[in-house]
C-alpha positions in Angstrom: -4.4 13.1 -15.1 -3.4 12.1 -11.3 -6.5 13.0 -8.9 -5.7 10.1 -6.6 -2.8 8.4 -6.4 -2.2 5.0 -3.9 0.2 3.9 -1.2 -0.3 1.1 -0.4 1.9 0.5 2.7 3.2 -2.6 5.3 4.8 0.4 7.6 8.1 -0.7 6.9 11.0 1.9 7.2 11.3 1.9 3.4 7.6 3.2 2.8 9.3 6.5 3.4 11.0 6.4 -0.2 7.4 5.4 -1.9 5.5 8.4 0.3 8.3 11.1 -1.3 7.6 10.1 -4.5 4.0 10.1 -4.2 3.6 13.5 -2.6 5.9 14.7 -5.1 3.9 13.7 -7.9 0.2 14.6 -5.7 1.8 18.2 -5.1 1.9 19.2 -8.6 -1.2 17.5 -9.5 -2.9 18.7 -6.3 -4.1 15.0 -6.0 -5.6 13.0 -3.0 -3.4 10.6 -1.6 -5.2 7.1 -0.1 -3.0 5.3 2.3 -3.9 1.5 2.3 -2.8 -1.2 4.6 -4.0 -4.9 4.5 -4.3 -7.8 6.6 -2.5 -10.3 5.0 -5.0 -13.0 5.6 -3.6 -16.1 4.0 -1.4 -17.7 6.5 -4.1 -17.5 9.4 -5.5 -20.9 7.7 -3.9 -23.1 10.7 -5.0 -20.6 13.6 -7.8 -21.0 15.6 -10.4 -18.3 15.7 -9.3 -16.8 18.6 -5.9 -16.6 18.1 -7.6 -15.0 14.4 -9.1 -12.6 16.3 -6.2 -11.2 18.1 -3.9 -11.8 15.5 -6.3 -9.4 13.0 -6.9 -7.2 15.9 -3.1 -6.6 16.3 -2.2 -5.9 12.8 -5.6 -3.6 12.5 -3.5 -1.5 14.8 -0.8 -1.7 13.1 -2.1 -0.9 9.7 -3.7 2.4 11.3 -0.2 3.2 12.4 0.9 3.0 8.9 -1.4 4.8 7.0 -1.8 7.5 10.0 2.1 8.0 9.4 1.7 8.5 5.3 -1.0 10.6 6.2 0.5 13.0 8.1 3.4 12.9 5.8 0.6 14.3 3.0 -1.5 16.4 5.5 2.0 18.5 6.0 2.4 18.5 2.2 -1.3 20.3 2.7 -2.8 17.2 0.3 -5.9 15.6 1.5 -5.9 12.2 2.3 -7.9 8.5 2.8 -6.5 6.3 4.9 -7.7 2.5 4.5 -7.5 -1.1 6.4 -8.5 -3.9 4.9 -7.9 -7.5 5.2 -7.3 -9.8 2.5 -4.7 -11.2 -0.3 -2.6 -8.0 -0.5 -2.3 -7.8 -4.0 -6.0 -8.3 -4.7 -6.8 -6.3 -2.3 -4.7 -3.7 -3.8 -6.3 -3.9 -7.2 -9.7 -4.0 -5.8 -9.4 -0.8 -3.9 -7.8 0.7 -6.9 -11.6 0.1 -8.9 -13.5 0.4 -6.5 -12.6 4.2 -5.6 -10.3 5.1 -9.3 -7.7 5.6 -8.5 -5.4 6.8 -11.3 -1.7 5.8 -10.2 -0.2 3.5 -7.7 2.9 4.1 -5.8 4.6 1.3 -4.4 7.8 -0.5 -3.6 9.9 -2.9 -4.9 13.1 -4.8 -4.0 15.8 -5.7 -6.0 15.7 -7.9 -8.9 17.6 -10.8 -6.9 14.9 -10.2 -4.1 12.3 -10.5 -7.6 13.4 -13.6 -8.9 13.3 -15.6 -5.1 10.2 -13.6 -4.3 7.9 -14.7 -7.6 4.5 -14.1 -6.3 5.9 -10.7 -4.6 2.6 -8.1 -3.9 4.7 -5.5 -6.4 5.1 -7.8 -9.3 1.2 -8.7 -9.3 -0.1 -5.5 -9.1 2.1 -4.0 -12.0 1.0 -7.4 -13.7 -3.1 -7.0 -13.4 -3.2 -3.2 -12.5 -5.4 -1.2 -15.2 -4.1 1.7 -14.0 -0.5 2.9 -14.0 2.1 1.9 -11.2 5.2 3.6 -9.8 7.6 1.4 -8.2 10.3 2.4 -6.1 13.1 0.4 -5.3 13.2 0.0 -1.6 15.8 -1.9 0.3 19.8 -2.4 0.7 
């Protein structure tokens, strides 16, 4: 049923909580796991290209950090994994990736329902609303 399931990750401390559930469920499925990290894109609309450039450039590197560290989390768990940078609206980003390589389950975090309601266009709360495939959310945060 689960032959590759999705993190999508910002390398935030609570991507930890999203990655044990994930393996969990990849370990008794003996899924793939594919680590994903995008460039959100959208607020770059008032920099010039060069700062762009180096602004992308930056997070790149900071989006291989993240999905080198679920990764290895998986590689130790003996799961094979795909690790991914894109750039883009996360969310669509997030649902494109998720047809264009079927994946059968998302895992990904959510904050509490206070953080929900102020946060209405949160990444979480689209992808759970367009996704054609199941998603996991873990509540991540205080």
């Amino acid at each position: 049923m689960y032959e590759d399931i999705l993190v999508p990750t910002d390398g935030g401390d609570d991507v930890d909580r999203v990655v044990d559930h994930a393996l969990d469920i990849a370990r008794r499925r003996d899924a793939r796991i594919h680590a994903l990290y995008v460039v959100d894109t959208r607020s770059f609309i008032t920099l010039g290209a060069e700062t762009v450039d180096e602004v992308v450039a930056e997070l790149t590197a900071t989006g291989e950090q993240a999905t080198a560290a679920v990764a290895d989390r998986a590689a130790e768990a003996g799961l094979e994994t795909v690790e991914e940078v894109r750039r883009g609206n996360p969310a669509e980003v997030i649902l494109d990736y998720c047809f264009e390589t079927d994946v059968d389950l998302v895992t990904m975090g959510n904050h509490d329902e206070q953080d929900q309601r102020a946060m209405l266009g949160s990444v979480a709360q689209q992808v759970v609303a367009k996704s054609a495939v199941p998603v996991l959310t873990v509540q991540v945060g205080d």
